[in-house]
Structures are given as C-alpha cells and as structure tokens.
VMD Tcl script that draws the C-alpha trace (Angstrom):
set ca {
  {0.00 0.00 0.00}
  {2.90 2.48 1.14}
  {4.12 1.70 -2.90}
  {1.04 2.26 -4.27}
  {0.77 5.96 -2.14}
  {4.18 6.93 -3.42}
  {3.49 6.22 -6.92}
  {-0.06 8.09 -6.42}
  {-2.12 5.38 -7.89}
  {-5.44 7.42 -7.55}
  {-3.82 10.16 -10.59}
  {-1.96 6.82 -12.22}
  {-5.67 5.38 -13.00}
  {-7.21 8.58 -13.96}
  {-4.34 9.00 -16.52}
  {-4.55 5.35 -17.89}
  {-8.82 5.67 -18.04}
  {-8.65 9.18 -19.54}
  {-6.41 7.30 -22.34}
  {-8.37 4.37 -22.34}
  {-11.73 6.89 -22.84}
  {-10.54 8.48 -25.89}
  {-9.38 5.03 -27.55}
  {-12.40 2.72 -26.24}
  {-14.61 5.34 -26.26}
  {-14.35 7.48 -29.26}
  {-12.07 6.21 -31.55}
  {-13.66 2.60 -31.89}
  {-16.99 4.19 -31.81}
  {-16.35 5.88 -34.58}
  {-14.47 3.07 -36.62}
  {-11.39 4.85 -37.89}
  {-8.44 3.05 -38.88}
  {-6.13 2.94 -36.16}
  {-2.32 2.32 -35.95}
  {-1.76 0.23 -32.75}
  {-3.41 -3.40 -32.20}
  {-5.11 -2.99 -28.64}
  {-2.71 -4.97 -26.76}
  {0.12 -2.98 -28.51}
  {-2.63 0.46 -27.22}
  {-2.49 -1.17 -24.17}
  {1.52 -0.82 -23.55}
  {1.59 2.50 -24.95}
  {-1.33 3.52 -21.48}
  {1.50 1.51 -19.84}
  {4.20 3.14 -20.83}
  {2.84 6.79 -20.38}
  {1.60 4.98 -16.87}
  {5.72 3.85 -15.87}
  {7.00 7.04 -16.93}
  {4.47 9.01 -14.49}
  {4.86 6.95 -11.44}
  {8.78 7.00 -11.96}
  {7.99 10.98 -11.88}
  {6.49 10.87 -8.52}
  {8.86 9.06 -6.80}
  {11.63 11.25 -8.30}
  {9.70 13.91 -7.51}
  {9.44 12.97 -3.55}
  {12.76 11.87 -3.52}
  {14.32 15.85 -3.46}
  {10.74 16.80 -1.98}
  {11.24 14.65 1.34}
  {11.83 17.76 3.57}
  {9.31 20.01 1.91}
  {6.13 17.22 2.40}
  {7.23 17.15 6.30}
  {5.67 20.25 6.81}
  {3.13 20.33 3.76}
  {1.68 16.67 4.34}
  {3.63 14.66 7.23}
  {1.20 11.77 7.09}
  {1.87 11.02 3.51}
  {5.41 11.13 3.59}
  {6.91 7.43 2.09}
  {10.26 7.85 1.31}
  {12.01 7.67 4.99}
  {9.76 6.06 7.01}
  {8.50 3.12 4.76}
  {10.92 3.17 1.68}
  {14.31 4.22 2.13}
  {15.61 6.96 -0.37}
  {18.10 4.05 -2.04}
  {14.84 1.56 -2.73}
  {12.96 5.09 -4.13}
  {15.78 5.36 -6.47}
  {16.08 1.94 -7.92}
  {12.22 2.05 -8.27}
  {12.32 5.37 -9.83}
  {14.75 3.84 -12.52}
  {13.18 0.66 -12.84}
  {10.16 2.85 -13.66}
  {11.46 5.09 -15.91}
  {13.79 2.21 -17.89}
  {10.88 0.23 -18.59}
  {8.38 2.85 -19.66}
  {11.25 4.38 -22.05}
  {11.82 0.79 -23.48}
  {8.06 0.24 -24.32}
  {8.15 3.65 -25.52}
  {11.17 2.36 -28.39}
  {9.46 -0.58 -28.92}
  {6.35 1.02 -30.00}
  {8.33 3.79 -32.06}
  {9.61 0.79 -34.22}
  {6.04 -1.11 -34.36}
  {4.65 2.13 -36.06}
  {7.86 2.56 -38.41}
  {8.99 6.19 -36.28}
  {11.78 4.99 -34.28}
  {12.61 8.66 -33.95}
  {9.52 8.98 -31.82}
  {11.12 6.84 -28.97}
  {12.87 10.57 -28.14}
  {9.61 11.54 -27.20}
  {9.22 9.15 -24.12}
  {12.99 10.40 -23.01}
  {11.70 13.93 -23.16}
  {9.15 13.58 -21.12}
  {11.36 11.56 -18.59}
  {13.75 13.78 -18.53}
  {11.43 17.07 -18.47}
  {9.85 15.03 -15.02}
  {13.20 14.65 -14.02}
  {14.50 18.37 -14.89}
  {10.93 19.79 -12.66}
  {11.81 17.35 -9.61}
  {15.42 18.65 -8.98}
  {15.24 22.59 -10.74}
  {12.09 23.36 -12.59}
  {9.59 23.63 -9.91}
  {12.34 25.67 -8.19}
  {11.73 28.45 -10.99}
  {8.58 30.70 -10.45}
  {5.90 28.81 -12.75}
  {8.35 26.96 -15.02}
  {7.91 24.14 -13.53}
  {3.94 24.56 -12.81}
  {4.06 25.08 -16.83}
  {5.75 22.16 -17.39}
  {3.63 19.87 -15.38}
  {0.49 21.19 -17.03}
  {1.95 20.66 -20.41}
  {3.26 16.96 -19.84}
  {-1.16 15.97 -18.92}
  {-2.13 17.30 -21.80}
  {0.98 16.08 -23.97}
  {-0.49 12.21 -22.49}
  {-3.76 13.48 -24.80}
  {-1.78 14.25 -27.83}
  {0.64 10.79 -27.69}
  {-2.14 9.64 -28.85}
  {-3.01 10.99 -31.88}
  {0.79 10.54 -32.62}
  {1.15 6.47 -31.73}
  {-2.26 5.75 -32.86}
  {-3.89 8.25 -35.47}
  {-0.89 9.88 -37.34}
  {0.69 6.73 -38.49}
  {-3.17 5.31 -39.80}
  {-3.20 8.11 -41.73}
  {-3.55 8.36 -45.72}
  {-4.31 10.33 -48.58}
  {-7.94 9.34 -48.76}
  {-8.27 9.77 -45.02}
  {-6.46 12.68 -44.15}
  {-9.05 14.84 -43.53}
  {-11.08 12.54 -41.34}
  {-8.17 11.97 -39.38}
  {-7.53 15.49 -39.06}
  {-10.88 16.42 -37.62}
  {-9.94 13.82 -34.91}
  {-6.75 14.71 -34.43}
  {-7.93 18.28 -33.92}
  {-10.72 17.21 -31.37}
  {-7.53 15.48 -29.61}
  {-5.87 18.79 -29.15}
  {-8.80 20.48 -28.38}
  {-9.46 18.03 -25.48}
  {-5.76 18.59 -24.93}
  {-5.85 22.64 -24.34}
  {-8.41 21.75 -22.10}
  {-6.32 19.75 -20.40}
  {-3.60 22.21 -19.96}
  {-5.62 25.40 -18.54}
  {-7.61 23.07 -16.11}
  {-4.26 21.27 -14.82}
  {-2.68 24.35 -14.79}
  {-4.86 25.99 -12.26}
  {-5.00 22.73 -10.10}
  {-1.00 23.33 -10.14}
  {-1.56 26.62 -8.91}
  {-4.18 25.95 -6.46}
  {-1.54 23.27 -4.70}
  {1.52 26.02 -4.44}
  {-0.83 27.71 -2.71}
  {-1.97 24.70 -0.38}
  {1.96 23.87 0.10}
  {3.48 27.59 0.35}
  {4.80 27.01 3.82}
  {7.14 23.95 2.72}
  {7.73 25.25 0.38}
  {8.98 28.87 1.50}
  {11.23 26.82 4.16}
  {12.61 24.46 1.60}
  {13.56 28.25 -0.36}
  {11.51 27.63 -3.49}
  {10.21 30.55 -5.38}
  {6.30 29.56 -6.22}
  {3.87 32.61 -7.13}
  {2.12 32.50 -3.64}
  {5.76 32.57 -1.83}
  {6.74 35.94 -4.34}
  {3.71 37.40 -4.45}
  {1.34 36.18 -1.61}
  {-1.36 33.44 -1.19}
  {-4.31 36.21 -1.66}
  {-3.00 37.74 -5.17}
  {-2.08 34.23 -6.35}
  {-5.59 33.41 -5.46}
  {-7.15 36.45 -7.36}
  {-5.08 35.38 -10.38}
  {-6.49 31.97 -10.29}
  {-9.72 33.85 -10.23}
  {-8.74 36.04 -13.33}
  {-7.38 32.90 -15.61}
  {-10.11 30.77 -14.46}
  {-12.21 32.45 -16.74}
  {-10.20 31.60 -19.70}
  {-10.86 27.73 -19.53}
  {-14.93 28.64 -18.60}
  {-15.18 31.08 -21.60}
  {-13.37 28.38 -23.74}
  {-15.69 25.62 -23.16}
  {-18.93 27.77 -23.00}
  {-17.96 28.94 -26.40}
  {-16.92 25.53 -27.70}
  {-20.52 23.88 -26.60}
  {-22.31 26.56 -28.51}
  {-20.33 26.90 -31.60}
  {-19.42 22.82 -31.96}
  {-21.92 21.06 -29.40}
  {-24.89 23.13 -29.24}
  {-27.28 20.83 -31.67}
  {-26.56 17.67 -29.27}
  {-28.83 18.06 -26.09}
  {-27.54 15.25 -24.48}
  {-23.79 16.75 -25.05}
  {-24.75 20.55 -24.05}
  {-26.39 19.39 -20.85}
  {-23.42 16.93 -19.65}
  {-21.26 19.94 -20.12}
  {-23.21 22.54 -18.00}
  {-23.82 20.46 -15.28}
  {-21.05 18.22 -15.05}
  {-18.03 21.00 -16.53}
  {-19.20 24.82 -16.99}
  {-21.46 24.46 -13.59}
  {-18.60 23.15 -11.04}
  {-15.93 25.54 -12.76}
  {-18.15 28.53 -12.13}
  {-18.51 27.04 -8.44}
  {-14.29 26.70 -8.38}
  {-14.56 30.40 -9.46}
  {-16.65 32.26 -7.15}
  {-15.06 29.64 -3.87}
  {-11.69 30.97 -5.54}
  {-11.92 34.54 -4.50}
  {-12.74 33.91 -0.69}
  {-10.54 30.97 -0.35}
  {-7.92 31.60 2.87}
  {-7.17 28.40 4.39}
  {-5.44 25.45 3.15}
  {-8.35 22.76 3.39}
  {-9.97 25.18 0.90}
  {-7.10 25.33 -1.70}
  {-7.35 21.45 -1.39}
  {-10.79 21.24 -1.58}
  {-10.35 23.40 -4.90}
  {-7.80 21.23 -6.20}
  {-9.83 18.11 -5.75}
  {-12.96 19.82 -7.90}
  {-10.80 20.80 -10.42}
  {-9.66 16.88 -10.47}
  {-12.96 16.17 -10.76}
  {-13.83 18.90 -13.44}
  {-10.86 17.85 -15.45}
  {-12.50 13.71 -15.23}
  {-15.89 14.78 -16.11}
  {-14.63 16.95 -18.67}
  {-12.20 13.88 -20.38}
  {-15.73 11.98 -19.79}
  {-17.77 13.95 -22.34}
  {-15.95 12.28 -25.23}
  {-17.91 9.30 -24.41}
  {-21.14 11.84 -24.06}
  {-20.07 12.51 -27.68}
  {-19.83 9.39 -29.22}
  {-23.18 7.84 -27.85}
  {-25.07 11.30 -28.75}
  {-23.62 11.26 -32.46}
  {-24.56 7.43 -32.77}
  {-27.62 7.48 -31.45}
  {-28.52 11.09 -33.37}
  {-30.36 11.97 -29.55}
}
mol new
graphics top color blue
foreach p $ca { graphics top sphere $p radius 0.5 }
foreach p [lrange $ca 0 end-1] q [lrange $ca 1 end] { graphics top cylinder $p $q radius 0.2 }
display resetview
C-alpha cells in the first residue's frame, strides 16, 4: 500500500482511463483506422503509466523535507521506503516505460519517436530537482506533460493510420484530440496553482520561489480567479459553436463541466485556508474527469442522433 501511495495510484488510474476513454470510447466508436493493435494500445497507457509513477517518486525523492511540513502523514520515502529503494524504483520505472516507448516507435515505423518518451522523462526529471524551483516553469511544465499524455495519442495511434484518402477525417480527430488537450492544460494548470498555494509554507522553508511565496497566497488566489475564466469562456464557447445541436452533449457539459468551474470560481476569491485550496484542487480533479468523460457523451449522442 505504502508503494502504491508513493506512486499516487489514484492520478496513475485517472491518466490510464482518460487514455483508455478516448481510444475505447471514441475512436472505436467511430471506426477509424487505427495504428496500434489494442494490446500494442495497451503498452503505450503503460508506458505513459511507468514514466508518471517514476515521476512521482523522483519527484518525492528531493521533496522529502518540503512534504514534512506540507503533508507529514503522507510522507513514504524515509519512514517506509528508504531513499536508495525510491531510487532503484524510480529507474526501474522510468527504464521500462522508455523501453516500451522504443518498442512502439519501431512497431509504427517512427523509431525517432522513442525521443519523445525520453523527453518527457527527462522534463519530469528536470521539474523534480530545478524546474519547480523556478517561479511557474515548472507549474508550466507539469500542465503541459497531462495534456501532452492526450496528444501521444493521436501521434502512436492516429498519425501513423493516416492516408491520402483519409487525411481529412483523421484530421478532424486529431484536432478534437488537441482540443481536449488545451483543455487539459488550462484546467491542470490551475490545479497546479491551487496546490503552491496549499503547500506555500514547505515550500517557502525548503527556499523555493512559487507565485504565492513571491507574491502572496491572496493575489495568487485572485489570479487563479482572473485565468479561471479563460478555460470557462473556452468551453462555453466551444458547446455553442461545436456542441450546441446535441442536447444530451450541451447538458453533460453545463452540469457536469461549466457548472462546477463557475462554483471553483466564485469559492476561488474567498478561499484563505489550506483545506480550501485542497478542496479546490480536488474539484478541479474532478472537473478535469468529467470533462475527459464527455468524449464518451459525444460518441453515444452522435450514434444514437439523440
């Protein structure tokens, strides 16, 4: 169990499902060529998976002082794993997830593509030990790796499936891909935010320079408030200009996306304590799975022409 904590399973499975989602439950619906076999699908949700949990246990390797103070009672790496076993796990981890990543880079004829898996290893790498030392950097970063996981993708599985006489088709997916992708980034972005702000006494004491530690836990707050309205103007508009004629669709998405982002916005502004800044961090968790969710809302709308 103490393994399964360090790894954090809980974001592990919503990363492997929200992969699983678009494949199972958009792609297939839609019967489009595709370039992986689903077993072959299946390693590339495993090696995205590796290359994560290696990131987290890199990650609270150098964090071990800072999650003292932050979150004592989840602390592994000290008390349950020692800081040698957390390293031969992390590389373990990392190895094999950067191996599948080759394998599958030569199954689809793009060996070059194998760099991508090292980039992203070495960008989780790169946030655990300077990055997230560097005011938003490595918040940035983090948001940009979740949504890259939605674009890997189209890359393994669309681009190579792709043709002449399909090319537009495949485009229109691969566009809804990034689309789902941007969302991705803005809502992940302010959950990164959100949990400076939760963790700004570690991480003052550890000397990191976060946006709530140069600026204050109220402004940061107010400017999670100001770009919160980016990713609620961005859906709202994207329902009515793409979504609007599907009932089903435009429902799912005000009650289950636009209506608990508005709530995130107006708890946002009066938020002071840290059990709120985690509360908000767990609804924008939730917003982000509910929002990955709508895909299948999508599918089964279009199909069944509700």
């Amino acid at each position: 169990m103490k393994f399964l904590k360090l790894i954090r399973y809980q974001n592990l499975l919503l990363l492997a499902f929200m992969q699983l989602v678009f494949r199972y439950g958009f792609f297939k619906v839609q019967n489009i060529p595709l370039a992986l076999a689903d077993w072959q699908y299946g390693l590339l949700v495993a090696a995205t998976v590796l290359i994560a949990a290696g990131g987290y246990v890199i990650n609270d390797i150098f964090d071990q002082k800072t999650d003292t103070i932050n979150k004592p009672n989840a602390v592994v790496i000290g008390k349950n794993i020692s800081e040698t076993q957390a390293y031969n796990l992390y590389i373990i981890l990392t190895t094999l997830g950067v191996a599948i990543g080759f394998y599958l880079s030569n199954v689809i004829a793009k060996p070059s593509f194998a760099s991508i898996f090292i980039l992203i290893a070495a960008t989780l790498y790169l946030y655990s030990t300077s990055l997230k030392q560097m005011m938003l950097i490595g918040t940035i970063s983090i948001a940009l790796l979740l949504s890259f996981s939605v674009v890997i993708i189209g890359i393994f599985d669309l681009y190579p499936a792709t043709g002449i006489d399909n090319q537009q088709q495949m485009g229109l997916f691969f566009s809804i891909l990034l689309d789902y992708a941007i969302f991705a980034f803005m809502i992940n972005l302010l959950r990164e935010i959100v949990k400076d702000i939760e963790d700004t006494d570690g991480d003052y004491n550890q000397g990191k320079n976060t946006l709530p530690i140069a600026i204050g836990k109220s402004r940061t707050a107010k400017i999670v408030f100001g770009l919160s309205f980016i990713p609620l103007f961005f859906i709202v508009y994207y329902v009515n200009k793409y979504l609007f004629d599907l009932l089903f669709v435009t429902l799912y998405m005000l009650l289950f996306v636009v209506g608990p982002l508005f709530y995130f916005v107006l708890k946002i502004w009066s938020a002071k304590t840290k059990s709120d800044f985690h509360f908000l961090s767990l609804l924008l968790k939730w917003i982000l799975l509910f929002g990955i969710l709508s895909i299948i809302v999508i599918s089964l709308n279009i199909k069944y022409n509700a």
